[in-house]
Residue frames relative to the residue before (quaternion, step in Angstrom):
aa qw qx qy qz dx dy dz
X 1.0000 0.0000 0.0000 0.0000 0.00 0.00 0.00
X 0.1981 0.7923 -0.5469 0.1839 3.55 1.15 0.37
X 0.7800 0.4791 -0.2388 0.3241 3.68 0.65 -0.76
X 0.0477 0.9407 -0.2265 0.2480 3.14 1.90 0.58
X 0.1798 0.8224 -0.5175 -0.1535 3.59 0.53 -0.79
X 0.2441 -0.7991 0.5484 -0.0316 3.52 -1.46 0.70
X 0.0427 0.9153 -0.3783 0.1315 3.29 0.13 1.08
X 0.3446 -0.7607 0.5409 0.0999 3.62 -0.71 0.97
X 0.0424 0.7638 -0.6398 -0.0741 3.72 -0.51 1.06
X 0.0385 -0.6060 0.7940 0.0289 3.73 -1.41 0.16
X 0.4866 -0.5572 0.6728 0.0114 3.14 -1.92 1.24
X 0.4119 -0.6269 0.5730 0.3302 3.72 1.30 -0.67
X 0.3155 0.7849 -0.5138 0.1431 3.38 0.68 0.20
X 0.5293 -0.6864 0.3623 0.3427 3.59 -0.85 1.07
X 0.1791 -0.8343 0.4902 0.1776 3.77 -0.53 0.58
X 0.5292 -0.5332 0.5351 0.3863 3.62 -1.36 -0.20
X 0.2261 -0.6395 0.6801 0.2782 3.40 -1.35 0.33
X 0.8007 -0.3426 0.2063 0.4459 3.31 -1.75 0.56
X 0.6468 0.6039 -0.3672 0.2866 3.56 0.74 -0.94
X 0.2983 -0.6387 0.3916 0.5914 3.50 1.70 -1.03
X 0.4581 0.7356 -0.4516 0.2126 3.96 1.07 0.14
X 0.5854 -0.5115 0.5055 0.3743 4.11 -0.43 0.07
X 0.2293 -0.7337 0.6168 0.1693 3.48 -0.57 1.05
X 0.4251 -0.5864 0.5590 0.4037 3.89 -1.00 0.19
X 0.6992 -0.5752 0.3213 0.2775 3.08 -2.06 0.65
X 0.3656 0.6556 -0.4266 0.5044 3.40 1.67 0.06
X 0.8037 0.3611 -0.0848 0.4653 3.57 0.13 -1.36
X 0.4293 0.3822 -0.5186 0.6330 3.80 1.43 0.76
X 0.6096 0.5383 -0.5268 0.2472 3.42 -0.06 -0.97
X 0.6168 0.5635 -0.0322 0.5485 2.93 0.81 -2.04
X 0.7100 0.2110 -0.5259 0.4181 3.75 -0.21 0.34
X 0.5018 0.6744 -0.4177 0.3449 3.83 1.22 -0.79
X 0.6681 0.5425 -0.2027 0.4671 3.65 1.26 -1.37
X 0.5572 0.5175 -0.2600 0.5951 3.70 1.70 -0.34
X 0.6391 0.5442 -0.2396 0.4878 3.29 0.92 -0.72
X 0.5525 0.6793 -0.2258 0.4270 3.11 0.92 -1.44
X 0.7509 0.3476 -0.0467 0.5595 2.95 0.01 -2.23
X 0.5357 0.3624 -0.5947 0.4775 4.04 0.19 0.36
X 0.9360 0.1596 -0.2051 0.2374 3.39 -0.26 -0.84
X 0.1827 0.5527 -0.6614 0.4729 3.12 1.15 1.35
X 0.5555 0.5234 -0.4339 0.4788 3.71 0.45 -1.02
X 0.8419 0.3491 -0.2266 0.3435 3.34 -0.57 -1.27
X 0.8602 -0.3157 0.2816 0.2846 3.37 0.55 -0.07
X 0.5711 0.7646 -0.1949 0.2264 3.25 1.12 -1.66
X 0.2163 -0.8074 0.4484 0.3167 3.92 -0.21 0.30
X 0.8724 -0.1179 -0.1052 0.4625 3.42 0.68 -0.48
X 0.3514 -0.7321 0.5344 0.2345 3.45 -1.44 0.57
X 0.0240 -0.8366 0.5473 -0.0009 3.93 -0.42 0.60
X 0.1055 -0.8134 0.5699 -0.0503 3.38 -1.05 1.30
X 0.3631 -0.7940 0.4781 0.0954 2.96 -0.33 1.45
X 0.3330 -0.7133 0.5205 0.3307 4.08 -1.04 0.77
X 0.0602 -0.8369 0.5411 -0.0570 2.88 -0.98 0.40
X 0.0389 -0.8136 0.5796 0.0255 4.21 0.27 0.72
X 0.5940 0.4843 -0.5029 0.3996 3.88 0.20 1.39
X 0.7205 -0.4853 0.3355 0.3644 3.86 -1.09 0.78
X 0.7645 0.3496 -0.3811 0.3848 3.03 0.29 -1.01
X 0.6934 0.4566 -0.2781 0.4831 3.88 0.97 0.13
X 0.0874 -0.8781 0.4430 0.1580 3.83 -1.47 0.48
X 0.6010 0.4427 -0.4746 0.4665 2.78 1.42 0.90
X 0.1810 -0.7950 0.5779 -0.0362 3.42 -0.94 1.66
X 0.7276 0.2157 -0.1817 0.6253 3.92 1.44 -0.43
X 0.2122 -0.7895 0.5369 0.2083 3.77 0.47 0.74
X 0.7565 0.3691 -0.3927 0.3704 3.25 0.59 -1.31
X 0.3510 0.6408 -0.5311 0.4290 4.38 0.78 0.18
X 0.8273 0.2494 -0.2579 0.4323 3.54 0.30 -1.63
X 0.6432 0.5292 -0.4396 0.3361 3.77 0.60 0.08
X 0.5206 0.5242 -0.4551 0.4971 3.46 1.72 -0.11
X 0.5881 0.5168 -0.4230 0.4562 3.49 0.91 -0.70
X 0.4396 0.8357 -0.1571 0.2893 3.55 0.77 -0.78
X 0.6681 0.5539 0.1575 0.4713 2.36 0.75 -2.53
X 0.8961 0.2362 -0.1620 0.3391 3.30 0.63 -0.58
X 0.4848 0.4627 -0.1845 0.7189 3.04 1.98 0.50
X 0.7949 0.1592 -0.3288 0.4845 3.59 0.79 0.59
X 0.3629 -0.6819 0.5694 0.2813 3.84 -1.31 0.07
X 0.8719 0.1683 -0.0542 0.4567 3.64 -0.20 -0.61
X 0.4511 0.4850 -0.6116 0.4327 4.21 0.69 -0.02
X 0.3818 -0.4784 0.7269 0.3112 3.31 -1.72 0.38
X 0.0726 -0.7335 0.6729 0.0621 3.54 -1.68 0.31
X 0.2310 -0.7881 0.5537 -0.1378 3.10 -0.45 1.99
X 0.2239 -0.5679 0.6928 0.3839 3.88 -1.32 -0.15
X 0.1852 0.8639 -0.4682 -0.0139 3.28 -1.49 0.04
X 0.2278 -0.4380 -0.8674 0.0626 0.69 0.11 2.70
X 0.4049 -0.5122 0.5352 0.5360 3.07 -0.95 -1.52
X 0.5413 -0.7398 0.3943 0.0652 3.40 -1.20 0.84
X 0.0433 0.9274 -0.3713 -0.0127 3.37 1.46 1.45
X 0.4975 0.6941 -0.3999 0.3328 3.69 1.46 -0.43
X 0.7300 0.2941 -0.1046 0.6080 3.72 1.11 -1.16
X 0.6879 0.4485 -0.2424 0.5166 3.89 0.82 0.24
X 0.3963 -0.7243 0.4711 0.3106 4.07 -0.89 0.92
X 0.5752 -0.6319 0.4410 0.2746 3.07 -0.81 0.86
X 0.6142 0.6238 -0.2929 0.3845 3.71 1.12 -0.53
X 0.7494 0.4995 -0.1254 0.4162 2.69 1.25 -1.45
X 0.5967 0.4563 -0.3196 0.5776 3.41 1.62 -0.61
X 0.8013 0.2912 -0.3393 0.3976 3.72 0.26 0.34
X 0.4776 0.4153 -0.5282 0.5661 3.11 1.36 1.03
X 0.5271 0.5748 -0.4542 0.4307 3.51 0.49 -0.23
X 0.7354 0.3750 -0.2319 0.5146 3.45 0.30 -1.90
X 0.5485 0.5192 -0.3811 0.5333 4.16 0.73 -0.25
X 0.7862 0.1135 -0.3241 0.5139 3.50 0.48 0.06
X 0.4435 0.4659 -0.5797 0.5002 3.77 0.47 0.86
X 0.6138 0.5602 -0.3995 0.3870 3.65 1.06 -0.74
X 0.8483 0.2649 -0.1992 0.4131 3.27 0.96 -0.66
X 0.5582 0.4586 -0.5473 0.4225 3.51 0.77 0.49
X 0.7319 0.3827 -0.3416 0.4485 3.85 1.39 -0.23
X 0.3477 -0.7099 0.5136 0.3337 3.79 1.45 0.79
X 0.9753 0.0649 -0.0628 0.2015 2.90 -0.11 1.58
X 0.7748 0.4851 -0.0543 0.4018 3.40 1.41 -1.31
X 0.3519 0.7593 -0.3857 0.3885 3.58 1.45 0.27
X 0.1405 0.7201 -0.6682 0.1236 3.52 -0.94 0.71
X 0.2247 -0.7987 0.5345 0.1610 3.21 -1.55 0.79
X 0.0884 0.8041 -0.5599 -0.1791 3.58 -0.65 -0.44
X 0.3757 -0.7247 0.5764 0.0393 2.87 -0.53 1.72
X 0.0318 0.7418 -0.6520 0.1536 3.69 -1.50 0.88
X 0.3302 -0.8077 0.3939 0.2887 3.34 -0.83 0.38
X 0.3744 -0.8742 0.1566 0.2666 3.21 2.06 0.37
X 0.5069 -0.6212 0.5199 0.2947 3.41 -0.88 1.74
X 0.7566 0.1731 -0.3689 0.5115 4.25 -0.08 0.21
X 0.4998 -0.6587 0.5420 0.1504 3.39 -1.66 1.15
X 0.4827 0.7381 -0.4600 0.1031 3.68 0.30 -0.87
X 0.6870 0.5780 -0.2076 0.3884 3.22 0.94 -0.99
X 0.5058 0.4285 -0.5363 0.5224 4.14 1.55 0.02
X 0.5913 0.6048 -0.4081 0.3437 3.90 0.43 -0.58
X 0.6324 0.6036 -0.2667 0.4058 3.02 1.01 -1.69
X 0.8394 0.3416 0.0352 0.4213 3.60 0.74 -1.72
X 0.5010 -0.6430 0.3999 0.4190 3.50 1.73 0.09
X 0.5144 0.5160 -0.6005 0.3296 3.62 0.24 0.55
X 0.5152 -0.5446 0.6114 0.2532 3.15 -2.01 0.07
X 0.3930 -0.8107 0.3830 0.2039 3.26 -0.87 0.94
X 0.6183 0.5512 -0.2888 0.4801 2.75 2.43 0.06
X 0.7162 0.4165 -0.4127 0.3786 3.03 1.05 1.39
X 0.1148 0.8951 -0.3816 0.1998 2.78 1.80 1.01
X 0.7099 0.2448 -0.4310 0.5003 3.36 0.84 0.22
X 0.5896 0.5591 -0.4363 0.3866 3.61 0.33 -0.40
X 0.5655 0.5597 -0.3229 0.5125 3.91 0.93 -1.04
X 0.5576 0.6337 -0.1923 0.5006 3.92 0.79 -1.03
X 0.7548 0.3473 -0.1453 0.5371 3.53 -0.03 -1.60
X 0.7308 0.4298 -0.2763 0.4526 3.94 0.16 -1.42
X 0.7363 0.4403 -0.3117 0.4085 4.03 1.03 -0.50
X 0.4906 0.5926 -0.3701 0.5208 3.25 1.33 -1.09
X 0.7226 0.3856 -0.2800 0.5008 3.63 0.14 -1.22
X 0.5496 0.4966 -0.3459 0.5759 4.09 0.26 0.06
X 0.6976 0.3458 -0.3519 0.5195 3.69 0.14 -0.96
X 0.6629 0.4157 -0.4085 0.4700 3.90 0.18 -1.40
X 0.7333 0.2962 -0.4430 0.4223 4.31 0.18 -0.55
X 0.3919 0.6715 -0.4891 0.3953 4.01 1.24 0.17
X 0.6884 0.5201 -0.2524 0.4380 3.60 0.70 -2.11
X 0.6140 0.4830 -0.4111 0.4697 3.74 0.58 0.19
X 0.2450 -0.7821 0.5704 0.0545 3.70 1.04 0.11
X 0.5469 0.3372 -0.5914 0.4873 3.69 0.44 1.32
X 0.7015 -0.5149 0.3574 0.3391 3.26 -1.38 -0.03
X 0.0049 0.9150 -0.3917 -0.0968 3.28 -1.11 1.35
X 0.5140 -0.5804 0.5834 0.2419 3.50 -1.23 0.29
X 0.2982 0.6403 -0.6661 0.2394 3.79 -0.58 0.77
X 0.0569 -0.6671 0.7419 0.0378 3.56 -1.99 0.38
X 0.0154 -0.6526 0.7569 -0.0326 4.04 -0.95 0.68
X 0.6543 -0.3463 0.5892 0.3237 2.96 -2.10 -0.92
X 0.9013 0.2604 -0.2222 0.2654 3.43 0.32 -0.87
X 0.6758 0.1958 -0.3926 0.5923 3.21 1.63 0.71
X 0.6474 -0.4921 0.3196 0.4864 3.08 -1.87 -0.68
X 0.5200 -0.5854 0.4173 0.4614 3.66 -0.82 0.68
X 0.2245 -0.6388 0.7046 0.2121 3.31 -1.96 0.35
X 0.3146 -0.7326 0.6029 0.0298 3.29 -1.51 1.08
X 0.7069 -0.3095 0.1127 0.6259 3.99 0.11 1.24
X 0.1095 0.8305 -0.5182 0.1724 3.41 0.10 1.42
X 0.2880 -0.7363 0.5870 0.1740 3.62 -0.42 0.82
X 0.0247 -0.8003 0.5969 0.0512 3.68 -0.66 0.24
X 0.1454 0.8151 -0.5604 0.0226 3.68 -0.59 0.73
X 0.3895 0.0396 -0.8890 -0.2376 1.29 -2.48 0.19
X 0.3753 -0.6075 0.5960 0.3674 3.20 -1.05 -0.13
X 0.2656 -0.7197 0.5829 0.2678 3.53 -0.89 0.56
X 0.7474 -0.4553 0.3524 0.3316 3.64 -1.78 1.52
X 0.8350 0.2879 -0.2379 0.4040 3.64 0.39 -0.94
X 0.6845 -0.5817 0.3421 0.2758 3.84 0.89 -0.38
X 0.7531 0.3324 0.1338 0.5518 2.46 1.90 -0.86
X 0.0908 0.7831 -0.6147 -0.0260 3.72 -0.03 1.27
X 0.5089 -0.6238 0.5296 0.2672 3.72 -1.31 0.90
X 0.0600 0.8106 -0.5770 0.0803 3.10 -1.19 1.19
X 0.2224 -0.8239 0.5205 -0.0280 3.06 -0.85 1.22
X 0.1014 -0.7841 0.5836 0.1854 3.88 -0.82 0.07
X 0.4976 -0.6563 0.5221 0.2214 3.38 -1.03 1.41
X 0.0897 0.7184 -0.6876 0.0556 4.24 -0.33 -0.14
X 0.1258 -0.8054 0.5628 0.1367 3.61 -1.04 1.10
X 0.7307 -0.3493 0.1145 0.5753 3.62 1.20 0.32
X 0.3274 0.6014 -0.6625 0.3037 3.99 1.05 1.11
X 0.5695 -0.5539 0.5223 0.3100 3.38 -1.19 0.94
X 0.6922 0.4152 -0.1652 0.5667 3.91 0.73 -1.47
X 0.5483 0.2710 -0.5894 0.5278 4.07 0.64 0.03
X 0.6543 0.4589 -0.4577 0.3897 3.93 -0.45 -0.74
X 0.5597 0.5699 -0.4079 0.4423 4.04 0.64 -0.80
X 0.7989 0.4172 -0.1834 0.3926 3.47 0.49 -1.81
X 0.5345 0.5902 -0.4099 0.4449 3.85 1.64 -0.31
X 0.4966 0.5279 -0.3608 0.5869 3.73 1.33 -0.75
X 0.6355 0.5755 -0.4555 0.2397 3.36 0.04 -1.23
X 0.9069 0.2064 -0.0216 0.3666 3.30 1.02 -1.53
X 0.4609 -0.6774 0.1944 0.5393 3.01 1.82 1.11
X 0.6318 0.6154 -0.4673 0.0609 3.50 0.52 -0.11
X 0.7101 -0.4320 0.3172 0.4567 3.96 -1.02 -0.15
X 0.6728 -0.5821 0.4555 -0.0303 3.14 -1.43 1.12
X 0.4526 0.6645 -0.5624 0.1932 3.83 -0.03 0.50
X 0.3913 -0.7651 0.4848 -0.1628 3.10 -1.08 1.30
X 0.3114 -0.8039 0.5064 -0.0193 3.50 0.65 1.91
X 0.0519 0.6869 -0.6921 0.2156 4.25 0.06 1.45
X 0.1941 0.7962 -0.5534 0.1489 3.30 -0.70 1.17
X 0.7499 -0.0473 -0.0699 0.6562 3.40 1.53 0.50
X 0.7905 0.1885 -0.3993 0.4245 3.15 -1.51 1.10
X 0.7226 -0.3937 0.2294 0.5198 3.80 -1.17 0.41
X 0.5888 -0.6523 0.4209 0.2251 3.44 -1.36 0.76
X 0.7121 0.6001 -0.2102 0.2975 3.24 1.81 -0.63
X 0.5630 0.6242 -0.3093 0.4446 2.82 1.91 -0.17
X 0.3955 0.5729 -0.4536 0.5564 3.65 1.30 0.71
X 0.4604 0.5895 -0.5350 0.3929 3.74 0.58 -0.70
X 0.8529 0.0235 -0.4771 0.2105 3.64 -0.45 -0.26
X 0.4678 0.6742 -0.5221 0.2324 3.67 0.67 0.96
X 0.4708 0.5929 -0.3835 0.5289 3.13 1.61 -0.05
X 0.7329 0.4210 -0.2535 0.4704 3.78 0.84 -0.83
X 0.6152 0.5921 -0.2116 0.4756 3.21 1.43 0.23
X 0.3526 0.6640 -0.2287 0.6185 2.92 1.92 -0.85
X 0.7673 0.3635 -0.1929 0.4918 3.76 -0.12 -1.68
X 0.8119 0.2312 -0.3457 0.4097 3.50 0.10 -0.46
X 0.4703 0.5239 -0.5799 0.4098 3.44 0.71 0.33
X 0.7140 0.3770 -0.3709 0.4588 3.66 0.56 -1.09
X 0.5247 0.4592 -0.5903 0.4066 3.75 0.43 -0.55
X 0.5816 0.7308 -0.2202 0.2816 4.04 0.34 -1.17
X 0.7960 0.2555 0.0382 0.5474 3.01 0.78 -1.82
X 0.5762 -0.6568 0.4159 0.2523 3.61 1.29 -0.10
X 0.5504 0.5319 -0.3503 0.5398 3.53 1.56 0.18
X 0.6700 -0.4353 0.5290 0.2860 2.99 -2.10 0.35
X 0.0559 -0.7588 0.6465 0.0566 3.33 -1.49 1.44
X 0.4455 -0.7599 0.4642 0.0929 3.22 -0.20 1.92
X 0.6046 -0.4929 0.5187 0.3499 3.74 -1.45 0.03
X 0.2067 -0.8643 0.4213 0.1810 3.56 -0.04 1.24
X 0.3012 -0.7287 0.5601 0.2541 4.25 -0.94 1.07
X 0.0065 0.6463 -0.7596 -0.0724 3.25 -1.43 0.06
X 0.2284 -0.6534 0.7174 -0.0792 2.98 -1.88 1.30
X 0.0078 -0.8441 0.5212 -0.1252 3.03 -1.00 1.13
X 0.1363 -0.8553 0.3923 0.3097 4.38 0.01 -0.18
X 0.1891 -0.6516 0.7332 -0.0455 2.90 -1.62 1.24
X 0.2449 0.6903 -0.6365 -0.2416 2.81 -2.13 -1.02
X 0.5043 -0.6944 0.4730 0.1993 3.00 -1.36 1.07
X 0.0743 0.7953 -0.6013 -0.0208 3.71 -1.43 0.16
X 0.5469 -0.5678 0.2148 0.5765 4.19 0.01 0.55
X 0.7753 0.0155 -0.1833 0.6041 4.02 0.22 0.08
X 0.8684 -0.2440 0.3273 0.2814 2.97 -2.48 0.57
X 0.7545 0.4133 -0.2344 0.4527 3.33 0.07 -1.94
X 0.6821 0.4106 -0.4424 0.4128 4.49 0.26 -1.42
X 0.7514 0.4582 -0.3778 0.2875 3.90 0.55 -0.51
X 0.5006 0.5269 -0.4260 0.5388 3.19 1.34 -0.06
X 0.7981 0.4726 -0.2120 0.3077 3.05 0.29 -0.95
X 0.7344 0.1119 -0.3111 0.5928 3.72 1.26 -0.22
X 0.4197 0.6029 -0.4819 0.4776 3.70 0.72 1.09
X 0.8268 0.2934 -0.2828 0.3877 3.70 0.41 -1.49
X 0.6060 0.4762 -0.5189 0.3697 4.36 0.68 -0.17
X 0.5103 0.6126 -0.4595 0.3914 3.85 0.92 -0.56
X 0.5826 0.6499 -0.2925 0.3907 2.93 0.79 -2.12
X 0.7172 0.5833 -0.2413 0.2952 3.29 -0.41 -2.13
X 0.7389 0.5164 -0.2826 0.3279 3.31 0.88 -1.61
X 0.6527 0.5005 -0.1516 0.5482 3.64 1.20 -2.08
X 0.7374 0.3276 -0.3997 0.4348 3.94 0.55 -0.08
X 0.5609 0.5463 -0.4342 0.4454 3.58 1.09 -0.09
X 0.7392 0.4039 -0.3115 0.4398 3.55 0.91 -1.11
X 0.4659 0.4243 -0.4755 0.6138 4.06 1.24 0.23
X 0.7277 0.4534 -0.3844 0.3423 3.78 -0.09 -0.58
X 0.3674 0.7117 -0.4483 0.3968 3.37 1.87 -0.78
X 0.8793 0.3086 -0.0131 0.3625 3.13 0.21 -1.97
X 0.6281 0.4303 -0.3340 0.5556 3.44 0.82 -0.12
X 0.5477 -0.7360 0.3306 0.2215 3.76 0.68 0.08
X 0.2824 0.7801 -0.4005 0.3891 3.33 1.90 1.04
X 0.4108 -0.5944 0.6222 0.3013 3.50 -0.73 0.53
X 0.6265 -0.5215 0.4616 0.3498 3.87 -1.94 0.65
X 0.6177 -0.4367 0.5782 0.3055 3.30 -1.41 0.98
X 0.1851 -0.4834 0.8556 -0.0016 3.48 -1.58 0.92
X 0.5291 -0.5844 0.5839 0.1939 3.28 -1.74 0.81
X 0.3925 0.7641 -0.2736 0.4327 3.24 0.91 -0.12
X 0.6767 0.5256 -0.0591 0.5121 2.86 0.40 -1.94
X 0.6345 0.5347 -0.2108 0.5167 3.80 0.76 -1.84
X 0.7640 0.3484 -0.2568 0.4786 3.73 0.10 -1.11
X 0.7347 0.2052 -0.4571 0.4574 3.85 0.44 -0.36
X 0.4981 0.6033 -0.4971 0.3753 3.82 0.73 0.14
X 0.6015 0.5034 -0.2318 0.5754 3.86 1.18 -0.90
X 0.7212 0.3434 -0.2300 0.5559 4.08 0.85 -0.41
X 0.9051 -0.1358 -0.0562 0.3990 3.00 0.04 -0.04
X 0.4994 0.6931 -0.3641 0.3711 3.96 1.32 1.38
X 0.5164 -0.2888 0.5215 0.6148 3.27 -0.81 -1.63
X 0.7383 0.4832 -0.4443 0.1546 3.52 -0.25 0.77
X 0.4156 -0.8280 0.3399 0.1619 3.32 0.77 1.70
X 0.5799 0.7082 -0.3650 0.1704 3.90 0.47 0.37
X 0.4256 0.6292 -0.5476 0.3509 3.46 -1.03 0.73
X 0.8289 -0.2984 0.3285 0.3405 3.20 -1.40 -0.99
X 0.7254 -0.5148 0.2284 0.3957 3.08 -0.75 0.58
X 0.5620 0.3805 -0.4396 0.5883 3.84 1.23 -1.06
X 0.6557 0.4471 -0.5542 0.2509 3.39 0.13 -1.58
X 0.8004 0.3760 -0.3572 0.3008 3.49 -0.10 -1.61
X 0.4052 0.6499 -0.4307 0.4775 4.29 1.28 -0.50
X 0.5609 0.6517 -0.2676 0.4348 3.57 0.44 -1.41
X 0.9241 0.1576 -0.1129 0.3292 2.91 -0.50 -1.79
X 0.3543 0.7936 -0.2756 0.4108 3.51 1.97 -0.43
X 0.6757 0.4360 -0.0487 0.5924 3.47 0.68 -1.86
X 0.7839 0.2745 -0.3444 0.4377 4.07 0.50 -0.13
X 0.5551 0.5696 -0.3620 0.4861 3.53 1.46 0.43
X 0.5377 0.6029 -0.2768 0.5204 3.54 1.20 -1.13
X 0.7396 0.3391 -0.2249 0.5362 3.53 0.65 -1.16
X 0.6971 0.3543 -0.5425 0.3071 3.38 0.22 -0.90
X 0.6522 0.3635 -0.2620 0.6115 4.04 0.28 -0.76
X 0.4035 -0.6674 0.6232 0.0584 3.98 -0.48 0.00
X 0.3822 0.6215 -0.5711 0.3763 3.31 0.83 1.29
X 0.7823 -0.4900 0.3816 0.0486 2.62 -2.20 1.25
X 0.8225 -0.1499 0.0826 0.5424 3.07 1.15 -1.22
X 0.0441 0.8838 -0.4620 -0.0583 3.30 -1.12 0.22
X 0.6850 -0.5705 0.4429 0.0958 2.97 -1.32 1.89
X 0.0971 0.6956 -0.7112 -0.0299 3.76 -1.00 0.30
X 0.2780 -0.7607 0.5574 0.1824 3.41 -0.78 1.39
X 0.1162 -0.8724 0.4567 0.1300 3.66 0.58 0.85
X 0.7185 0.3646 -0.2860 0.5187 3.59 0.98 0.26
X 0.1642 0.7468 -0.6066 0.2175 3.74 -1.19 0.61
X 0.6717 -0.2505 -0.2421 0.6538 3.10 0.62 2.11
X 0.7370 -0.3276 0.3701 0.4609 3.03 -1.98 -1.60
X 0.1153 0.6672 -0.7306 0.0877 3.36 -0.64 1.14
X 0.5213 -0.7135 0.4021 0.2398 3.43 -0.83 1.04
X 0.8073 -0.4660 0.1589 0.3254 2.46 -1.88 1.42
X 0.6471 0.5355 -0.3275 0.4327 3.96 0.64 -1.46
X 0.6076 0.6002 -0.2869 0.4338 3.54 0.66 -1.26
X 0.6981 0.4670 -0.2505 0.4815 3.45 0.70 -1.28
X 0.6892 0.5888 -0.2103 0.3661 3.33 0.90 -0.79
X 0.5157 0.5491 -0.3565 0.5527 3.61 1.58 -1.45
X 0.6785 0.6145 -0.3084 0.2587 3.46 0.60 -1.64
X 0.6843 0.4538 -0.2885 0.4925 3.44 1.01 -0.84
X 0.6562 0.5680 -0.3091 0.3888 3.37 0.67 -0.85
X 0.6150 0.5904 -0.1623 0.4969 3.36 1.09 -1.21
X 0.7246 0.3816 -0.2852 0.4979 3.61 0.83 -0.76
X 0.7225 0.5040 -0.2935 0.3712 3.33 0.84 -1.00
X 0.7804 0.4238 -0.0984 0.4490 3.52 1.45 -0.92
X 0.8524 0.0035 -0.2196 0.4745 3.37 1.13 -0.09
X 0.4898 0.5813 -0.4291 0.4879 3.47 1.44 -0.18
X 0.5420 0.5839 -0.3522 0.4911 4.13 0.36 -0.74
X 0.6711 0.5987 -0.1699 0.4030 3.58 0.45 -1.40
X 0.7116 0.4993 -0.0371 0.4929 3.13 0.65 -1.95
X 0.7094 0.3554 -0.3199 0.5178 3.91 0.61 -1.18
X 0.6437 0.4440 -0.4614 0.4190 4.09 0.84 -0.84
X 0.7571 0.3792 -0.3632 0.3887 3.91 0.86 -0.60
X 0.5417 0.6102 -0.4778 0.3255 3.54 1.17 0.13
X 0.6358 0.4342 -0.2706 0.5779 3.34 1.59 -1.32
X 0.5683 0.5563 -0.4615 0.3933 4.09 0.32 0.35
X 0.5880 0.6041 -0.2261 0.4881 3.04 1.50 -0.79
């Protein structure tokens, strides 16, 4: 299973300093880029920063902090995840992610999504009653972009281009692209559609009940004559030296940032309960290294994915905390899940 990949996402969420005070959105940016630059050290393959346009987060242009990134690390890939192609030009996001490609020779990936929080059509003038149409007409633009010759395309929600060149070009030909899909039967169809990779946004309940969108995946591409990449999945945890400290400086943060989404989305308050059987036996990667290794290494296998994401943040857990977490994942949890699946 050496070809595994392992990846660290972070939302930029706004942490606590030791003191227990809120750090400004300056001083999130900047701890992600610490983060970052740890698990380039350690090993890690990729780092992914998800956009977001709400307070309790501080990354709002991922691809910005991965150039910063970029220039302080050698070998981490640096992904968004996602990026927000429904309320954003598709041109413009692949010149951007083209020039992260080249200040990191090479290591830039997107993953394009149409994202599970809305703020951003207000933010940018869209209608939210064309959240799907805005989606479908860009997605289809970007895939005739990834060919890096000049294109000709017309929709509704921009202006058409007529043999357009778009640059940069990127050194290898080739920018990685991924689509985020949180469980629409027809988003996971349209990812076949355009041969591209699969990643798969599992953020509560058992992991196995995704299995048949992966097997859906494959037969769409067998169908449609495209390429059926190794499929990723991202999910949130965090790690801390025993079971009981990661619960414990993971679930009051938590509790807070999922009530104030549940506010608005019409979810009744988390019950600890709920938190502990979601952490035993869900999508919620947390504990100790074995524990979280453990349960890591029986997801990967049960569904047969390529890679996996660990959303290692989810509010304000402090800065240090955030910090063990990386270290811990990159240095013995990784290790532990590649010798569990060798085994």
């Amino acid at each position: 299973m050496s070809d595994l990949v392992f990846g660290l996402d972070t939302f930029g969420d706004v942490p606590e300093d030791d003191s227990g005070r809120p750090v400004s959105h300056a001083t999130a940016i900047r701890q992600v880029v610490d983060e970052a630059v740890l698990a380039d050290d350690l090993g890690v393959d990729v780092i992914a920063l998800g956009e977001h346009h709400r307070p309790e987060y501080s990354v709002s242009t991922p691809e910005t902090v991965l150039a910063g990134i970029a220039t302080r690390t050698s070998r981490i890939r640096l992904s968004s995840g996602v990026t927000v192609l429904s309320s954003d030009d598709p041109v413009r996001v692949f010149q951007r992610f083209a020039t992260v490609d080249a200040l990191s020779n090479g290591r830039a990936e997107v993953i394009l999504g149409r994202g599970s929080f809305t703020e951003s059509f207000p933010l940018f003038g869209y209608d939210l009653a064309d959240y799907d149409v805005l989606f479908e007409e860009r997605i289809e633009l970007f895939a005739k972009l990834l060919d890096e010759q000049p294109v000709t395309w017309s929709g509704t929600t921009r202006a058409p281009l007529t043999d357009a060149d778009v640059f940069p070009k990127t050194e290898s030909g080739h920018l990685t692209t991924w689509v985020g899909v949180g469980g629409s039967p027809q988003s996971v169809v349209r990812t076949a559609r355009y041969g591209l990779p699969l990643m798969l946004a599992i953020i509560g309940g058992a992991p196995e009940r995704f299995a048949p969108y992966i097997d859906l995946y494959r037969r769409a591409a067998d169908q449609l004559g495209t390429t059926a990449h190794p499929v990723g999945m991202h999910s949130p945890g965090f790690i801390a030296d025993t079971d009981e400290q990661a619960k414990e400086l993971f679930w009051p943060h938590y509790r807070v940032m999922r009530d104030r989404i549940g506010a608005l989305r019409g979810w009744p308050p988390i019950r600890r309960q709920e938190f502990d059987s979601e952490v035993e036996h869900g999508s919620l990667y947390i504990g100790s290294p074995e524990t979280v290794a453990r349960r890591m290494a029986s997801a990967i296998k049960g569904l047969g994915v390529g890679r996996f994401d660990l959303i290692y943040t989810a509010g304000a857990q402090p800065v240090s905390a955030r910090m063990r977490a990386v270290e811990l994942y990159g240095s013995r949890v990784i290790p532990m899940v590649r010798d569990i699946l060798a085994s």
